[in-house]
Biopython code that builds the backbone (N, CA, C, O; Angstrom):
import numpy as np
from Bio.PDB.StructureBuilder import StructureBuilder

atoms = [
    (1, "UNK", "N", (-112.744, -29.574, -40.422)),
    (1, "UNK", "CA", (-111.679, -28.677, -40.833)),
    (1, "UNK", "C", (-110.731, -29.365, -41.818)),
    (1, "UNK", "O", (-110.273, -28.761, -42.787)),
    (2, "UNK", "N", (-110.409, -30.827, -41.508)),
    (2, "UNK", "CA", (-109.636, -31.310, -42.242)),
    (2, "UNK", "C", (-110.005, -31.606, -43.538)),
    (2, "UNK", "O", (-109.051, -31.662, -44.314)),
    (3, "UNK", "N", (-111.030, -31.801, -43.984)),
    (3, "UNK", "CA", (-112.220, -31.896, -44.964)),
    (3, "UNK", "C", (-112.328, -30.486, -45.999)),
    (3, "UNK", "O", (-112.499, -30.341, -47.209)),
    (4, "UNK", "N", (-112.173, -29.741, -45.074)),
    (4, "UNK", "CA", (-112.472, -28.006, -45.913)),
    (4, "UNK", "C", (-110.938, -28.038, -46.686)),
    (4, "UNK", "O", (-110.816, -28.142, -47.907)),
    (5, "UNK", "N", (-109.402, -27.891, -45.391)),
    (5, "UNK", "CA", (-108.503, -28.011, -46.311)),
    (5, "UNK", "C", (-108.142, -29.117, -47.255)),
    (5, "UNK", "O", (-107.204, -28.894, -48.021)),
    (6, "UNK", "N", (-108.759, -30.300, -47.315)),
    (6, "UNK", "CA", (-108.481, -31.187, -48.564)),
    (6, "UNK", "C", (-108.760, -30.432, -49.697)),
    (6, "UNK", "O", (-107.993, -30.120, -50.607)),
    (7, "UNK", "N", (-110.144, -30.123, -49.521)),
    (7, "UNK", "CA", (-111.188, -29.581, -50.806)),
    (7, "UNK", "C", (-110.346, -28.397, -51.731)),
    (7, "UNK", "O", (-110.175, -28.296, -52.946)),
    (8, "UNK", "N", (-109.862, -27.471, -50.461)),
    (8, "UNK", "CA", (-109.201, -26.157, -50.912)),
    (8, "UNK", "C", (-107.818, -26.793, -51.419)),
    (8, "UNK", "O", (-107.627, -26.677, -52.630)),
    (9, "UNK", "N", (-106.997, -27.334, -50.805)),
    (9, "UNK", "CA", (-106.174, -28.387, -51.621)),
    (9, "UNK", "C", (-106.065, -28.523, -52.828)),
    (9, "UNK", "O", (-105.164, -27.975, -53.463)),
    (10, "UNK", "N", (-107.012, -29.320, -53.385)),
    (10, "UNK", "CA", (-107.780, -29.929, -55.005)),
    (10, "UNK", "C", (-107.810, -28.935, -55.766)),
    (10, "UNK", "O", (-107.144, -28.815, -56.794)),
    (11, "UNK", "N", (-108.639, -28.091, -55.286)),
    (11, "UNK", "CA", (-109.196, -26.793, -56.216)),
    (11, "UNK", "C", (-107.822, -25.986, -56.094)),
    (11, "UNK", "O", (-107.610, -25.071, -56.890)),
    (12, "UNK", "N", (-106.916, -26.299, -55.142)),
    (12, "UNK", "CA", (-106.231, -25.179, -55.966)),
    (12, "UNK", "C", (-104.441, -26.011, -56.930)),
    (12, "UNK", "O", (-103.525, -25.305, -57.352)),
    (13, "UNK", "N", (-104.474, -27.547, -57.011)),
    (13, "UNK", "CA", (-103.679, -28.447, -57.131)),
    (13, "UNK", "C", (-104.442, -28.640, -58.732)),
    (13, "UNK", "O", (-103.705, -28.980, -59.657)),
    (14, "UNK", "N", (-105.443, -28.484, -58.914)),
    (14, "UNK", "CA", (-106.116, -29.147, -60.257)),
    (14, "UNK", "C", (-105.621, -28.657, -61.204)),
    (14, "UNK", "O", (-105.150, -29.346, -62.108)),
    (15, "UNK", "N", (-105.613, -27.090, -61.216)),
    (15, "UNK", "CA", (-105.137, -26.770, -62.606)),
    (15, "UNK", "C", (-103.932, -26.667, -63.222)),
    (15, "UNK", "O", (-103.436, -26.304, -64.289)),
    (16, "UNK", "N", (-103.445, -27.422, -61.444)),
    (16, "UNK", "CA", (-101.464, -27.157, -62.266)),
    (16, "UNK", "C", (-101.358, -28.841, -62.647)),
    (16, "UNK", "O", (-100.245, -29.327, -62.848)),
    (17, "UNK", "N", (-102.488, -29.613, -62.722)),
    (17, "UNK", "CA", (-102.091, -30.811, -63.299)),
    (17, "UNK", "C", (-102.694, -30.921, -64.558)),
    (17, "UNK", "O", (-102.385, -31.694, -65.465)),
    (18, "UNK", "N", (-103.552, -30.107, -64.531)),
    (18, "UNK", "CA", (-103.772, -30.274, -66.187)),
    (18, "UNK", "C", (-103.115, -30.064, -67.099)),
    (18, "UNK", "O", (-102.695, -28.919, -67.266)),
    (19, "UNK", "N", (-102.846, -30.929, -67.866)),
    (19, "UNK", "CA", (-101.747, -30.714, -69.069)),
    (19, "UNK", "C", (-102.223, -30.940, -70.288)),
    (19, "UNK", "O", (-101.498, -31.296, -71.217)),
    (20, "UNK", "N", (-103.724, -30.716, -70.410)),
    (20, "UNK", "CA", (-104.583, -30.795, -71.753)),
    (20, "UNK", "C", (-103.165, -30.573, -72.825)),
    (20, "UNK", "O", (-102.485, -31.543, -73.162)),
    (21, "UNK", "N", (-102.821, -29.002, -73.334)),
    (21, "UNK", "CA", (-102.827, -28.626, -73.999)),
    (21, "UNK", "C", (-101.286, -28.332, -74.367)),
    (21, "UNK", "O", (-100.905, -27.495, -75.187)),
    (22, "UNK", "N", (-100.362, -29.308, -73.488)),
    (22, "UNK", "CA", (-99.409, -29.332, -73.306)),
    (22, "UNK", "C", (-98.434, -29.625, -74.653)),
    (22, "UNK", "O", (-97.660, -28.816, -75.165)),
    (23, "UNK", "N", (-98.596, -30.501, -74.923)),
    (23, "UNK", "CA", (-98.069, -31.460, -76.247)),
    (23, "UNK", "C", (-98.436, -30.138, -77.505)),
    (23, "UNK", "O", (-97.458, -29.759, -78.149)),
    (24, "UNK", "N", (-99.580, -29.586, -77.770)),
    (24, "UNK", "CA", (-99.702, -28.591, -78.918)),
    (24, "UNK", "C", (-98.981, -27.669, -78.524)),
    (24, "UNK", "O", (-98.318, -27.215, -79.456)),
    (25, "UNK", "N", (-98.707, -26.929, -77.091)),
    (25, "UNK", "CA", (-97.933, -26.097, -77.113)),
    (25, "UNK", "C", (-95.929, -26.903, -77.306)),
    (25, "UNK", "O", (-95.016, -26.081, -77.380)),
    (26, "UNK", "N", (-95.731, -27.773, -77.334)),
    (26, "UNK", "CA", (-94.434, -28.397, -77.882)),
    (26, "UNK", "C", (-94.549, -28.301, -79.046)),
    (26, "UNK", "O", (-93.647, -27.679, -79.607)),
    (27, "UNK", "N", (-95.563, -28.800, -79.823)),
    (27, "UNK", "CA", (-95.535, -28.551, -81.163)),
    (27, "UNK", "C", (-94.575, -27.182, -81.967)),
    (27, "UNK", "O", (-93.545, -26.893, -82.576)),
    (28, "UNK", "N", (-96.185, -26.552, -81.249)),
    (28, "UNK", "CA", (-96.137, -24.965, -81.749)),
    (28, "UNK", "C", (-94.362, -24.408, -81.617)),
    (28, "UNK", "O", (-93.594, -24.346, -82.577)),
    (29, "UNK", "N", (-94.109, -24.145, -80.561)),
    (29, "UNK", "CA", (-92.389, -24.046, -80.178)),
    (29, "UNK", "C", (-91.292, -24.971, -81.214)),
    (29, "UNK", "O", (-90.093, -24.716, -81.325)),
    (30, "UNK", "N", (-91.979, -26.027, -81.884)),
    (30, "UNK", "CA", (-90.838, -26.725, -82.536)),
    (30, "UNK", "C", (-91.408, -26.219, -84.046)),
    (30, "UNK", "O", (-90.427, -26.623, -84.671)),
    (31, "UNK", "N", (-91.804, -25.949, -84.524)),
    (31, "UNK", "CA", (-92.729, -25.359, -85.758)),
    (31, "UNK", "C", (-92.199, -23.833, -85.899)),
    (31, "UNK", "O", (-91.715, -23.404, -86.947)),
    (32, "UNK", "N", (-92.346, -23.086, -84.751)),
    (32, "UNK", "CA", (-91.628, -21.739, -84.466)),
    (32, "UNK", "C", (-89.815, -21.821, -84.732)),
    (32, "UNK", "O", (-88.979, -21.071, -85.237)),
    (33, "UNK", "N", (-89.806, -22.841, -84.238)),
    (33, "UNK", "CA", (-87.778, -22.705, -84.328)),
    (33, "UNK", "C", (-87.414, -23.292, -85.651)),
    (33, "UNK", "O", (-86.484, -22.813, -86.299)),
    (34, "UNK", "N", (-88.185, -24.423, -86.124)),
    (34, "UNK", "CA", (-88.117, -24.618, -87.408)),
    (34, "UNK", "C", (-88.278, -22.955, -88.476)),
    (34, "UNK", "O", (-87.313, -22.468, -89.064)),
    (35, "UNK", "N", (-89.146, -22.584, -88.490)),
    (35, "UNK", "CA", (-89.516, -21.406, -89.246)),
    (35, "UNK", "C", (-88.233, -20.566, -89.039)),
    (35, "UNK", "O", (-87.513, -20.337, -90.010)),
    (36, "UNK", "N", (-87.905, -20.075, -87.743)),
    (36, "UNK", "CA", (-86.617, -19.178, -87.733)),
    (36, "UNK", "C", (-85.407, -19.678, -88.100)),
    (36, "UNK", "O", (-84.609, -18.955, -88.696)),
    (37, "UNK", "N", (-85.025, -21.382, -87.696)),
    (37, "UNK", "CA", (-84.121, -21.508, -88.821)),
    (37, "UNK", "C", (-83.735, -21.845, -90.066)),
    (37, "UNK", "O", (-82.556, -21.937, -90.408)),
    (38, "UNK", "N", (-84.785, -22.058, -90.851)),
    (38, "UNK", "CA", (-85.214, -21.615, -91.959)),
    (38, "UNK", "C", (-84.756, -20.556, -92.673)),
    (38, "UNK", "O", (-83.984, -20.457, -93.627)),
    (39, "UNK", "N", (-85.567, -19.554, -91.835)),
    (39, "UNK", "CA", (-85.444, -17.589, -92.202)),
    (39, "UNK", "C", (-83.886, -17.421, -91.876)),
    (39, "UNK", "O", (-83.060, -16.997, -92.684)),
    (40, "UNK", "N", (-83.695, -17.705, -90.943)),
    (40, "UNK", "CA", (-82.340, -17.924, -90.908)),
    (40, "UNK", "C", (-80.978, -18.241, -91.975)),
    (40, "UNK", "O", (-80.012, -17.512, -92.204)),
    (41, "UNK", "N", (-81.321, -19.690, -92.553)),
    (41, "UNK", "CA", (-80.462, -19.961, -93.584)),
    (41, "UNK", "C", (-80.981, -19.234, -95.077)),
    (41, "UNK", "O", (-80.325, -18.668, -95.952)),
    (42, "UNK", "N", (-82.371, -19.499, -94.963)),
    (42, "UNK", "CA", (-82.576, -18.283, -96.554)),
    (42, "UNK", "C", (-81.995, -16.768, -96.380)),
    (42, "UNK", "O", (-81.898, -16.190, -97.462)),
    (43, "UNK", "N", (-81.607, -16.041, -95.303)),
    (43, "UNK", "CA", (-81.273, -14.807, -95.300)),
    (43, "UNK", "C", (-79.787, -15.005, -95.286)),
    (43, "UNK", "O", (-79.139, -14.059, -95.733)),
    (44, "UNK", "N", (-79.181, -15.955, -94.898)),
    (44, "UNK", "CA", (-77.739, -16.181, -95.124)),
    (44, "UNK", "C", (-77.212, -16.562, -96.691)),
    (44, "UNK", "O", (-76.211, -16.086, -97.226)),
    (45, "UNK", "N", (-78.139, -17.533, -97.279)),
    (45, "UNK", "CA", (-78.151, -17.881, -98.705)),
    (45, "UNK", "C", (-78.233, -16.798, -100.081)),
    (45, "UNK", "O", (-77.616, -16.769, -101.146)),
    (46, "UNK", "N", (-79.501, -15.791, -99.380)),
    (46, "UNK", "CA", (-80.079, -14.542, -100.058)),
    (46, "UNK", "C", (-78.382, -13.597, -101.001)),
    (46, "UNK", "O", (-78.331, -12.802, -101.939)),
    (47, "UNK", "N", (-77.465, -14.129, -100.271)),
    (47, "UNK", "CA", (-76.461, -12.809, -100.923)),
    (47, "UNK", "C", (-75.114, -13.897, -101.180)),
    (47, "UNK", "O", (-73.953, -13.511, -101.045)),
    (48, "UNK", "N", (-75.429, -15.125, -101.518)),
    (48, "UNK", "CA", (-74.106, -15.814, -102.452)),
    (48, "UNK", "C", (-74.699, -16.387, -103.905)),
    (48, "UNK", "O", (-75.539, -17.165, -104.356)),
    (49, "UNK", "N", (-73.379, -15.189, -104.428)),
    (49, "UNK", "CA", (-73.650, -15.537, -106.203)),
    (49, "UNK", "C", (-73.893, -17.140, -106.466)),
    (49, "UNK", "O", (-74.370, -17.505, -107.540)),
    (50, "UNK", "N", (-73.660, -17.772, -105.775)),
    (50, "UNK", "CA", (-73.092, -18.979, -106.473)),
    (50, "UNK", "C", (-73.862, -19.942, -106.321)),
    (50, "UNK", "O", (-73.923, -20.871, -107.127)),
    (51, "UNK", "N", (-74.679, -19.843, -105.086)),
    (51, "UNK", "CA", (-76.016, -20.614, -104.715)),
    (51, "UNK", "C", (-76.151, -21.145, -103.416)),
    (51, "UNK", "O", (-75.667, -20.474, -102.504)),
    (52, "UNK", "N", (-76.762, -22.315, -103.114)),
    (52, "UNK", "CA", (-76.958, -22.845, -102.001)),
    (52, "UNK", "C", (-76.042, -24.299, -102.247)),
    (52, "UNK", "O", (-75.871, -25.063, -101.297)),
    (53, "UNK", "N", (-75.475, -24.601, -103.609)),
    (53, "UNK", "CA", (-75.466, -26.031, -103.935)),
    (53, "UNK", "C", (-73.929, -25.772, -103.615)),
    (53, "UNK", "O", (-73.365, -26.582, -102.879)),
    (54, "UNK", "N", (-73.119, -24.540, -104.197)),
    (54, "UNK", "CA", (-71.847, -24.505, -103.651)),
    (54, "UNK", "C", (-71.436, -24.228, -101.858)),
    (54, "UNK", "O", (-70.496, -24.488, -101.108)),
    (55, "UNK", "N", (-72.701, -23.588, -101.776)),
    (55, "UNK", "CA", (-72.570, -23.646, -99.914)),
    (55, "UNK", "C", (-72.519, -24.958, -99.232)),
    (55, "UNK", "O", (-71.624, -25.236, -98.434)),
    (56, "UNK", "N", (-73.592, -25.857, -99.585)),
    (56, "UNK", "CA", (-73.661, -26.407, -98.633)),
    (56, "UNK", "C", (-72.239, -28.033, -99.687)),
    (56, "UNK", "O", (-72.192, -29.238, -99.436)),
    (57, "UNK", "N", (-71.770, -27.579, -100.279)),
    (57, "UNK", "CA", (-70.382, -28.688, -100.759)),
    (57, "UNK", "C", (-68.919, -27.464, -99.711)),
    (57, "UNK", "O", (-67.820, -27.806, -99.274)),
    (58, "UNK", "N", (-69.374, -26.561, -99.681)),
    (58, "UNK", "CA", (-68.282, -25.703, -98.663)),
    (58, "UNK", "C", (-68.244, -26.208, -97.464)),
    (58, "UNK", "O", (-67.292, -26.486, -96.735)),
    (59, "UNK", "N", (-69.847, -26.340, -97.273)),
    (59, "UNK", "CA", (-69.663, -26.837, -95.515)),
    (59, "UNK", "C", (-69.535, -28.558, -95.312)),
    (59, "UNK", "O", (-69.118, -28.953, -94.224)),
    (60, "UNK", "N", (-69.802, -29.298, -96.091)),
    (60, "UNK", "CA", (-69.659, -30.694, -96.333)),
    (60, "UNK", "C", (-68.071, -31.048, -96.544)),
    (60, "UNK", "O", (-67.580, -32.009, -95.952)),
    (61, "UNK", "N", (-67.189, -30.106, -97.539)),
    (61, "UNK", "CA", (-66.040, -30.384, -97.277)),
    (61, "UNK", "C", (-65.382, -29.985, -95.985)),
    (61, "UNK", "O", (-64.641, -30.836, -95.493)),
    (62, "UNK", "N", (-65.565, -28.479, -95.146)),
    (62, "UNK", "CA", (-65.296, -28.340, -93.906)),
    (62, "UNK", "C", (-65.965, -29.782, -92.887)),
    (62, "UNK", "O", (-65.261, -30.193, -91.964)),
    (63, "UNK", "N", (-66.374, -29.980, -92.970)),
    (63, "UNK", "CA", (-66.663, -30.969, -91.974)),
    (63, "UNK", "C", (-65.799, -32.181, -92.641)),
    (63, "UNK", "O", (-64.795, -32.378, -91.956)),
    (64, "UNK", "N", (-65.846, -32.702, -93.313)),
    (64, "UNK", "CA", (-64.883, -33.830, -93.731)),
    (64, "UNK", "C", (-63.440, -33.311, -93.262)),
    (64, "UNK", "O", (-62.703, -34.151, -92.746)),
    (65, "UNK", "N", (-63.220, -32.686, -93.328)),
    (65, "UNK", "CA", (-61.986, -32.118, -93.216)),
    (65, "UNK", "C", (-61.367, -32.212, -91.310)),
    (65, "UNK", "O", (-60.391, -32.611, -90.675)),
    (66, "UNK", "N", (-62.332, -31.732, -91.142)),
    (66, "UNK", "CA", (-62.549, -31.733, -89.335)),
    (66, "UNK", "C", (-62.546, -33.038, -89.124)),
    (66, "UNK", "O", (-61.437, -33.335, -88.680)),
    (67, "UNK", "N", (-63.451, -34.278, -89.249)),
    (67, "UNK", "CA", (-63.886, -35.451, -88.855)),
    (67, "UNK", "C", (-62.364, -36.108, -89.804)),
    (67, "UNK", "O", (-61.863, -37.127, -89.329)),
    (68, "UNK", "N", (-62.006, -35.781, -90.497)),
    (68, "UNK", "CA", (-60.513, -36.237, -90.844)),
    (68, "UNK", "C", (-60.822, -37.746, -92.020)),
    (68, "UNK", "O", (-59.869, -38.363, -92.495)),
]
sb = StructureBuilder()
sb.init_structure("model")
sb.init_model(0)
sb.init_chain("A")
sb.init_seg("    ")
for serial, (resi, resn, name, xyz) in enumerate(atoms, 1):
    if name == "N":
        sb.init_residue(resn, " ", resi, " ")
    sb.init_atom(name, np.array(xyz, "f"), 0.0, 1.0, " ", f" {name:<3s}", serial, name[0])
structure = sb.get_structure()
């Protein structure tokens, strides 16, 4: 008996230790959030006349400004 529940044990303990495919699915999730914030800042960028080069000296002086 003690033998049967080891076995049933294993077989049912095995597949929550497999972590084959673990690391590609981290990937994938950091590749995904990259992409949205991305889409993110190009859809924020998409509607200033002036560009991306005066944005990001807007937010470079706000932060200097903060950090003092």
């Amino acid at each position: 008996m003690k033998k049967m529940m080891i076995k049933a044990w294993v077989k049912l303990m095995n597949p929550v230790k497999n972590e084959t495919g673990a690391q590609s699915l981290e990937w994938l999730g950091l590749a995904a959030l990259l992409i949205l914030v991305l889409g993110i800042i190009s859809t924020a960028v998409d509607g200033q006349k002036d560009g991306i080069g005066d944005l990001i000296e807007k937010m470079i002086k706000k932060i200097s400004d903060m950090v003092g």
